[in-house]
VEXLO-58545 format. One record per atom (N, C-alpha, C): x negated, y negated, z negated. Coordinates in pm, whole numbers, plus 50000, padded with zeros to 5 digits. Example, Ala and Ser with C-alpha at 12.3 -4.5 7.8 and 13.67 -1.06 7.14 Angstrom:
! VEXLO-58545
486815056949220487705045049220486805033049220487155022549292486335010649286487104999749213
***
This chain:
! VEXLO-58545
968384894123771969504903023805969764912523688970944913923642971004923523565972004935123593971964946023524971944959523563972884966523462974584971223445975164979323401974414991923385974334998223234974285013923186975115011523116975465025923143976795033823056976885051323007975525053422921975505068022893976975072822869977025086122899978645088022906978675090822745977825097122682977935105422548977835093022460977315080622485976935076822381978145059822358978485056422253979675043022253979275036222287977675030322335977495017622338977515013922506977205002922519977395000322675976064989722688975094993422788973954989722788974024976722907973584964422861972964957222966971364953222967970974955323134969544952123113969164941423219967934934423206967584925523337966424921723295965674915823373964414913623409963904904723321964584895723266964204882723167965304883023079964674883222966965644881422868966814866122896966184857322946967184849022978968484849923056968064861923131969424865423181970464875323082970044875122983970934881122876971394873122783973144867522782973004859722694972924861022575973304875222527972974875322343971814881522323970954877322408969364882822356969214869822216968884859022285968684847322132969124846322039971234854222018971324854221887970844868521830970304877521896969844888221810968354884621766967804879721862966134874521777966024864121714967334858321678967124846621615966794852721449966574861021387965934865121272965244873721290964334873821398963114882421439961934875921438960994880321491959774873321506959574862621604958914852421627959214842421711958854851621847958404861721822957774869021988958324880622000959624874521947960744883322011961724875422106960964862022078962154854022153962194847622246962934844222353963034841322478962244837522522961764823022488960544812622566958944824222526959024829722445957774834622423957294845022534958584857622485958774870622592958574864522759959264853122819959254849322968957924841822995956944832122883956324831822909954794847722912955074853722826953914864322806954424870422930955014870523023955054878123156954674870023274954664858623238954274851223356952364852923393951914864123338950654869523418951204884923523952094884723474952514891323631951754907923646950944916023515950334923323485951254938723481951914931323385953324943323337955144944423418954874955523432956954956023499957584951023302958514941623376959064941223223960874944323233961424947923156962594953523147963574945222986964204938322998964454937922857966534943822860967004947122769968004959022760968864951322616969954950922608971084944322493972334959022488972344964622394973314972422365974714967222333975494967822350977074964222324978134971922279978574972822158979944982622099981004979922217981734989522172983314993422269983734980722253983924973222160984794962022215983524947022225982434952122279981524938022401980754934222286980724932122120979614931322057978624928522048977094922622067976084931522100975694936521979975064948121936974384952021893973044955021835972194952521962971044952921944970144951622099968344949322075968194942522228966774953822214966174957622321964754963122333964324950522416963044956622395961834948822484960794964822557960954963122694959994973022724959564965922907957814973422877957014973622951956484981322999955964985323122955114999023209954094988223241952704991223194952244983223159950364991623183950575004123310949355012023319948125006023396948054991423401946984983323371946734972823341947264973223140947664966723035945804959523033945804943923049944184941923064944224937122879945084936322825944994934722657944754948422606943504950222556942964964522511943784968122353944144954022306944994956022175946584961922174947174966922325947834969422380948344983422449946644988722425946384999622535946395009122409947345020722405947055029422260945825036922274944785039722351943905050522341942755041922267943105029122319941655019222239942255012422060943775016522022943705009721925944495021921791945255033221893945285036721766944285050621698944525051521584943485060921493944035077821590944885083221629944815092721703945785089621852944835089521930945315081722050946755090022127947475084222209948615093322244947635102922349948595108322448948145124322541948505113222669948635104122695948915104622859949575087722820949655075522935949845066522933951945065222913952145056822824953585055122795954095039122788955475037922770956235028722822956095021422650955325008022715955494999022556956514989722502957294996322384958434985922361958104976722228959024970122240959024952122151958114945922212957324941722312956424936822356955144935822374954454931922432952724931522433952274919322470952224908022403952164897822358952344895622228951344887622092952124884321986951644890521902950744900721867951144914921789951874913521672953024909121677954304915121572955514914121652956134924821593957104928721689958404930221580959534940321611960584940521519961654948621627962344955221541963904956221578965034943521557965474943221720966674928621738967664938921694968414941121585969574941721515970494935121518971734939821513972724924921497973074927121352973234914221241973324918221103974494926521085974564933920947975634940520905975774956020958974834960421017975344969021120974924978120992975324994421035975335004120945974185009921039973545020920936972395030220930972635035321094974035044821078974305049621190975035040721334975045032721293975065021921462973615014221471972955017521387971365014221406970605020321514971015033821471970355050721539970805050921694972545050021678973025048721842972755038721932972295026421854972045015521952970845020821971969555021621908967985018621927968145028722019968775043622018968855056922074968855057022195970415047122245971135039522375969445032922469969395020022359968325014922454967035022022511966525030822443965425036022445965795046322523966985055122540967295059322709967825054322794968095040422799967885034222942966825029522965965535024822829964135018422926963855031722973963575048122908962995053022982963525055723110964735056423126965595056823278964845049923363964715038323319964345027223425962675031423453962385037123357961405035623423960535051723418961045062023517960775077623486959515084023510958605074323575957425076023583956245080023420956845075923284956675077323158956935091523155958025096523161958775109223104958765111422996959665100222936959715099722815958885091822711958345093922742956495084722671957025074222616956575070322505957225049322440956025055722336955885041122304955135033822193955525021522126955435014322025956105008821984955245004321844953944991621917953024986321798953564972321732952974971821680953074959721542953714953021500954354964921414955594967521346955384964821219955744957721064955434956220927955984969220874955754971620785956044982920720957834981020693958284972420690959664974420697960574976820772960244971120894960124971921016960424987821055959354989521057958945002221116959715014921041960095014320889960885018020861962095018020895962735007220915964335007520982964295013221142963565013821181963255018321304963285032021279962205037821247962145052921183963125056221169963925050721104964565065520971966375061021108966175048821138967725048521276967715059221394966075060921424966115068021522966345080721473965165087521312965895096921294967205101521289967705094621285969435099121250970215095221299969635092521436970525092521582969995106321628968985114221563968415127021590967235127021766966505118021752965505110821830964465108721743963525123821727962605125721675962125139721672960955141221574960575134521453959465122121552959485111321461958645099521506957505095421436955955095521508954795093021413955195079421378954165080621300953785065621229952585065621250951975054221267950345054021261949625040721228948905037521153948345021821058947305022421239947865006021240947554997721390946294987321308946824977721228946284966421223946954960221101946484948821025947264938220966946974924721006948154922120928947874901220951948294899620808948374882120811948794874420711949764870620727950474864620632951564856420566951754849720436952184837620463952244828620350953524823520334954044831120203955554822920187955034807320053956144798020183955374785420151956744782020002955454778519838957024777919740957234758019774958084761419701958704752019697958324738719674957224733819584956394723219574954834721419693955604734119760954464726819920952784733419836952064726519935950644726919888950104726819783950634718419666949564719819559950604730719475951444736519499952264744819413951714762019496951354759319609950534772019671949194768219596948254764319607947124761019544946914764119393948054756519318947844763419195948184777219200949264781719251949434798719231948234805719256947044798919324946474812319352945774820619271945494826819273945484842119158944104841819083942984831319141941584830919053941494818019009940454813318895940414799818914939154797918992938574806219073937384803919169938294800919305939114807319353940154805319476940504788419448941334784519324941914773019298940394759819319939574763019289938144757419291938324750819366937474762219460937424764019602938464753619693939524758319707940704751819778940574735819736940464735119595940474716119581939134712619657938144717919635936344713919669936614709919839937854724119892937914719220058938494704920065939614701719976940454695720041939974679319991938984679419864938094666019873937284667519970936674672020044935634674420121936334671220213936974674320327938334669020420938574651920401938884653520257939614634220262938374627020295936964629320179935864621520193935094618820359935624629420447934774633420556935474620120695936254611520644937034604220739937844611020838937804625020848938764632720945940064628720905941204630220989942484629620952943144639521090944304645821041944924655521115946474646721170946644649121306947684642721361949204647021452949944654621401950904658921469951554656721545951284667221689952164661821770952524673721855952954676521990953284688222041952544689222150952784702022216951124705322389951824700822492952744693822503952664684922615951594675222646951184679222782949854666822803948634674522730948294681122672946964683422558946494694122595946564703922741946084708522766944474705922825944674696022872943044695422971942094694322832942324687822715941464683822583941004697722530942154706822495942224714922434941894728222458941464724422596940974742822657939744745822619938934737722653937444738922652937374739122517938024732922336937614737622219938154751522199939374758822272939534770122263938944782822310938434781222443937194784322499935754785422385935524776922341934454775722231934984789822109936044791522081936204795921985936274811722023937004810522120936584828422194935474831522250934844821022294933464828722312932324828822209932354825422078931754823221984932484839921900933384845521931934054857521888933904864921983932894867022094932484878222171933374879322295934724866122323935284865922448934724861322580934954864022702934164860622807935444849922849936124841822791937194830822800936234818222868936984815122978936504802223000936944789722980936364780322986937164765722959938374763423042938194768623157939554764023290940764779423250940284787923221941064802723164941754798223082941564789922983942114786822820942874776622884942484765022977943314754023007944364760523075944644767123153945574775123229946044780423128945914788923076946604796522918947544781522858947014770622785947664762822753949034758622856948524752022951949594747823024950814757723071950564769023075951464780023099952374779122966951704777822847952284779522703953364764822704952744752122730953264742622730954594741622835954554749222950955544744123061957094759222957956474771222908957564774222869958134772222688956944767522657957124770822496956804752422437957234744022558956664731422508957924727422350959294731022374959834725422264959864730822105959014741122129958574747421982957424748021959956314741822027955274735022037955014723721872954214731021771953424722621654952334721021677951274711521742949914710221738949524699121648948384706621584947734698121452946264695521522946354682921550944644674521591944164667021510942474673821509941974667321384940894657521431941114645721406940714633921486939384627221413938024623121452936894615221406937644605221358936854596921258937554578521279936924572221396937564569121460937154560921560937264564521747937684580621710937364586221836939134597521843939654596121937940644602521981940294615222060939184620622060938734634122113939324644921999939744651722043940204662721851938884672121868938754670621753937214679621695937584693021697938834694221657939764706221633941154704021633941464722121632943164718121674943364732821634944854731421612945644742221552947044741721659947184755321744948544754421798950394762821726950904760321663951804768221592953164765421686954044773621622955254776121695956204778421568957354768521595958284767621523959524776621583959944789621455960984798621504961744796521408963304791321389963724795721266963614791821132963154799621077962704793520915960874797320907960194798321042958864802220999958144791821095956934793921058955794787521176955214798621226955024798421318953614810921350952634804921420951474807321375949954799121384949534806121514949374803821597948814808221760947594809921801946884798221810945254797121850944944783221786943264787321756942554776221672941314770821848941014760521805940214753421902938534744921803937924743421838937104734821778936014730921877935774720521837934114711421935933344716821817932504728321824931394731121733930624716621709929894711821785928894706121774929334690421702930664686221715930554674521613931704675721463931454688021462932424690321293931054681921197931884680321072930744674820987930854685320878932014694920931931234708520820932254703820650933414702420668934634692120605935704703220596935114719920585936264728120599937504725020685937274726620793937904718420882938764733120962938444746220940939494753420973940294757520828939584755920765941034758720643941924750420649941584739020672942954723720650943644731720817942934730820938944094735121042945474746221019944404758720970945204771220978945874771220860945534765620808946064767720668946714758720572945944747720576946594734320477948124727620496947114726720642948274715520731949304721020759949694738620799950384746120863951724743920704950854748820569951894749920480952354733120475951864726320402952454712020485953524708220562953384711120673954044707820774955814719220744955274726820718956724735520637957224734020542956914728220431957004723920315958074708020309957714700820433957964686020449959594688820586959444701920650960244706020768961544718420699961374719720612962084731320521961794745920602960844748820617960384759520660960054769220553960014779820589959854794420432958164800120455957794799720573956634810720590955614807120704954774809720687953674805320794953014821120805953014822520991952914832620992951554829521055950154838121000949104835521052948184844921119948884856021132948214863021275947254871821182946714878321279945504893221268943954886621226943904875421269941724876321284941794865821142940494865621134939914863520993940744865020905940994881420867941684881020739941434876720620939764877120556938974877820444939764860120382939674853820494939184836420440940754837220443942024837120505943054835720497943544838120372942664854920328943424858120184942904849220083941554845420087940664839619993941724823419966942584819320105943234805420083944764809020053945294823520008946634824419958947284831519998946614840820132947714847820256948154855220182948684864720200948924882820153948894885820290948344900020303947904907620393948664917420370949174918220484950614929120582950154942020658950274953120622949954963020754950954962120861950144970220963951564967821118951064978721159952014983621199951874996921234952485000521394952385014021462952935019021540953775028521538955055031021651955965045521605955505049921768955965060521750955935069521894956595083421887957405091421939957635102121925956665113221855956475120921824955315135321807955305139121868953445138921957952985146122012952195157621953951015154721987949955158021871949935151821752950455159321624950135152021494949295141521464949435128721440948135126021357947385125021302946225125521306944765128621250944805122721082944945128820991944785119320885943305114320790942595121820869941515117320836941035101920923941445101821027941395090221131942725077421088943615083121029944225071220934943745069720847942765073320765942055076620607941265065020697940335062820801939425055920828939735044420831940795045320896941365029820967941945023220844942605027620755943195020120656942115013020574940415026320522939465021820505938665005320524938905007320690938024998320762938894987020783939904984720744940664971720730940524967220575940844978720474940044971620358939144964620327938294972120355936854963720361936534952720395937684947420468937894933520558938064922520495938564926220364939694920220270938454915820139938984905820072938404906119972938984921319821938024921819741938504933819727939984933619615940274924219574941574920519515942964925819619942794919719755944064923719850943344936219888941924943019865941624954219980942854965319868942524965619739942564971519653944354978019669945144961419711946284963219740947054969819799946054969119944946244971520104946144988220081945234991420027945105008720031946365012919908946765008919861947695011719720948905011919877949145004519884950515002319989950335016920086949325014520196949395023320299949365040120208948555043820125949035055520003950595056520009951275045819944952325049719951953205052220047952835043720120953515046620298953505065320381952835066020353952285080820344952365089920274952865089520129953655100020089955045100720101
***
């Protein structure tokens, strides 16, 4: 069902409803967003039924759209990467309304192109007083995580100057990204920046051919019942209490809404159609974004067999599809950078409450360095420095 607003003061004319599918220019505004900004993703990440979800499309005087929010009330958010008191460096004062989503961690402003500074400010302004309308139990309260530094800038400086502020900033987290050039794999490979990296990367990828593995593309239709229990393996080997039937349910939920942008890479024994491992990605646009890794610990032969998933095969498969970027998510940053990533901060905005702590951003920016080999750590603190003055 969707729902007419019409602030009297402000030009735009707000529509909102429950699923972005009931909005029809939600898809062309995220269609140059993040893939988890976009329809099949957003309707499936609600189908746990956890969060009230609200999604909102702004519209100029003459029907336009403008621009789209994503917001959630979400005060027993069971994703702790979600919950601001557990993730950011100075936690907010009281529980608030989370926009761009909580699913995914990257998020974005849905813009419509071309727009000016100041129809930036009135749209984001518009939407962000009808989610809190809708939902007054906040009073006001929003948050608004994992955001890239550019991101989060156009966000910033629109709201400033729709005069909807002043707005913190605060370092959340990073991920990776790999813009894939133009000669594919061995033209990423040679670029990379050591000749110990370049080594390395060939040593995997003989080691792979010699090992009889071969990787097989296809999509998660059907590949749930295989594929739960190696994903299961992989979260609980990372301190998750995930079960084999949890992860199979997770899949099939992913498959019944996200089956036609569905890339799965299975990496097959000779002789045996069980996948040893598996890589799930999602085709948005001009990117991939890498989802969840799976593996049967016990019969790898030890063939670098998650670098070729997350990494080999992913640029590959974009390279051969005319794809620009492989987007590879938050966890194991170290080995991602070590195979070519560049490492991204993401950040959070929120109104000012209590200032933030800058000694507690001094930490956090710290303790993500350190993560890094020290070539990108070196980077990563040069960037967030400047972000901050």
């Amino acid at each position: 069902m969707t729902t007419p607003y019409a602030p009297a003061q402000l030009p735009h004319t707000v529509r909102a409803a429950d699923t972005p599918g009931e909005l029809p220019t939600w898809q062309r505004l995220a269609a140059d967003a993040s893939f988890y900004c976009g329809t099949d993703w957003l309707e499936f990440s609600d189908t746990d039924h956890i969060a009230l979800a609200r999604y909102f499309t702004a519209h100029t005087p003459t029907g336009d759209p403008s621009a789209g929010l994503i917001a959630h009330w979400s005060p027993q958010e069971n994703n702790e990467r979600y919950v601001p008191e557990r993730v950011l460096p100075t936690p907010l004062a009281d529980k608030a309304l989370i926009i761009g989503g909580r699913r995914g961690y990257l998020s974005g402003p849905l813009l419509a192109p071309g727009l000016s500074a100041a129809g930036q400010g009135g749209a984001l302004d518009t939407l962000l007083e009808a989610a809190t309308a809708w939902c007054p139990q906040t009073e006001g309260r929003w948050w608004w995580p994992y955001l890239t530094t550019d991101s989060a800038a156009t966000v910033r400086a629109a709201l400033t100057a729709a005069g909807r502020g002043p707005i913190a900033t605060q370092l959340l987290s990073a991920d990776c990204v790999i813009a894939v050039p133009e000669g594919g794999l061995d033209a990423h490979i040679a670029a990379l920046p050591t000749k110990q990296r370049r080594t390395n990367a060939r040593r995997e990828l003989r080691a792979f051919a010699e090992s009889g593995l071969c990787i097989v593309r296809t999509t998660l239709a059907g590949q749930a019942d295989a594929l739960g229990p190696l994903l299961a393996n992989v979260q609980q080997r990372y301190g998750h209490d995930h079960s084999a039937e949890q992860m199979t349910s997770l899949l099939r939920r992913q498959a019944e809404h996200l089956q036609d942008a569905s890339v799965v890479f299975l990496c097959l024994a000779p002789g045996d159609d069980r996948p040893v491992g598996f890589c799930l990605a999602y085709r948005h646009g001009r990117e991939l974004a890498v989802r969840l890794i799976g593996f049967d610990y016990d019969r790898l032969p030890g063939a670098a067999e998650y670098a070729h998933l997350a990494v080999y095969e992913p640029v590959r498969y974009c390279q051969e599809n005319g794809l620009e970027r492989v987007e590879l998510g938050m966890e194991s940053l170290e080995a991602k950078c070590r195979r070519g990533a560049a490492v991204r901060p993401l950040w959070a905005l929120h109104p000012v409450g209590a200032a933030p702590d800058p000694e507690a951003q001094a930490a956090r920016r710290d303790a993500l360095a350190a993560a890094l080999p020290a070539r990108e750590g070196a980077h990563f603190r040069a960037e967030i420095d400047k972000a901050y003055t």
